[in-house]
N, C-alpha and C positions, 0 to 999 in steps of 0.2 A: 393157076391156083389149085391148089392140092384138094382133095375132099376132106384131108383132118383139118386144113383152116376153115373152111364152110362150118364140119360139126362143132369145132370151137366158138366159129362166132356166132351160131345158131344158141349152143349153148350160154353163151354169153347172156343175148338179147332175152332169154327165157328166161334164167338170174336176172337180168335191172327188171324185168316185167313183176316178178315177183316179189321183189324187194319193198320193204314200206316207205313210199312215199311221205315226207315231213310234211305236216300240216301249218298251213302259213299262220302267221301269227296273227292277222285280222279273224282268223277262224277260230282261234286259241281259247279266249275268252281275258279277263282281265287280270294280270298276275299279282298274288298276291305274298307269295312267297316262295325262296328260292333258297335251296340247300346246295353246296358247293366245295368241291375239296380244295388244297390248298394250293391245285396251279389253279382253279378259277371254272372248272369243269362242273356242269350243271350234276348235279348226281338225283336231285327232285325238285319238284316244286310245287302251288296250291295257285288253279285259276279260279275265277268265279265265272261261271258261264250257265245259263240258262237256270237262274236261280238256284245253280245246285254249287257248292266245294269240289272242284276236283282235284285229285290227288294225283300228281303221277312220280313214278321213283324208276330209275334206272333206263328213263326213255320210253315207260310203258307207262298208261294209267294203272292205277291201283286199284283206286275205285273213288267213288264220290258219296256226297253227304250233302243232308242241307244244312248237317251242323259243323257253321267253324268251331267250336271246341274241340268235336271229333276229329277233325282233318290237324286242327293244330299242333292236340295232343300225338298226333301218330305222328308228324312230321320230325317235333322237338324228339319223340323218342328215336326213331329212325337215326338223327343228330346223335345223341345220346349212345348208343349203342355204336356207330363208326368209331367214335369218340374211344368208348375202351377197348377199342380192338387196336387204338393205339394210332388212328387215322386224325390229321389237324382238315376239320368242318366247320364252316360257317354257314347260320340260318339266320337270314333275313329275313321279316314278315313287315308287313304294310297294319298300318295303325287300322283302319277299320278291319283287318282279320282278327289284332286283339282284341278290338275293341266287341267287337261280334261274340270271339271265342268266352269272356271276360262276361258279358253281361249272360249270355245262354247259364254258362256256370252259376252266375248269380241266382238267375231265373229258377235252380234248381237246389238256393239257398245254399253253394257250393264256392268257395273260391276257386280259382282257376286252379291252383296246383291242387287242391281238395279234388277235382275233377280229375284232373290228369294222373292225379295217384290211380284214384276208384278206377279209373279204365286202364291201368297196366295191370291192375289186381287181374280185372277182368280178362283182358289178353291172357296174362298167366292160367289163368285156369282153365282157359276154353284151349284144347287144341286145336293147331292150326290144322285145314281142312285139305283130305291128301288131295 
């Protein structure tokens, strides 16, 4: 055996060590919505887990909420935005995330897209943080 196959495959084993490990999906938390391109590729999605919304987009979390309105609104927008760059996406969401997102809205005398507007105003004006 050569010494450059040892440093290869030393290098190797350092790479899979360092790599992120997939979290099983009993760890996940409950799913509640799922964004997808058009071969079926997960691209985001919203679990429910330890009373909080979590968000995650692109295989990363994004970050979490305890409000469904918030996580919904940024999800449908995320949707909305593949959308005109001209990408075919589908968002699925589970009836108790509307129904959550839906009443929260309410709660602040807002319909849901009354909500969803007020918080892309919002995004628009806040820069995003380098």
């Amino acid at each position: 055996m050569s010494i450059n196959s040892k440093s290869r495959r030393d290098a190797r084993k350092r790479a899979d060590a360092k790599a992120p490990k997939p979290i099983p999906a009993h760890k996940l938390g409950a799913p509640h919505a799922e964004l997808r391109d058009e071969q079926g590729k997960l691209l985001g999605g919203i679990v429910f887990k330890d009373n909080e919304w979590v968000l995650g987009l692109g295989g990363k979390i994004a970050g979490s909420s305890h409000s469904a309105a918030h996580v919904l609104a940024i999800i449908k927008r995320a949707a909305a935005l593949l959308r005109s760059e001209g990408r075919e996406v589908q968002l699925v969401f589970s009836a108790t995330l509307r129904a959550a997102a839906h009443q929260e809205a309410a709660d602040e005398g807002l319909g849901f897209d009354e909500f969803q507007a007020r918080l892309e105003r919002e995004m628009n004006e806040t820069p995003p943080a380098p």
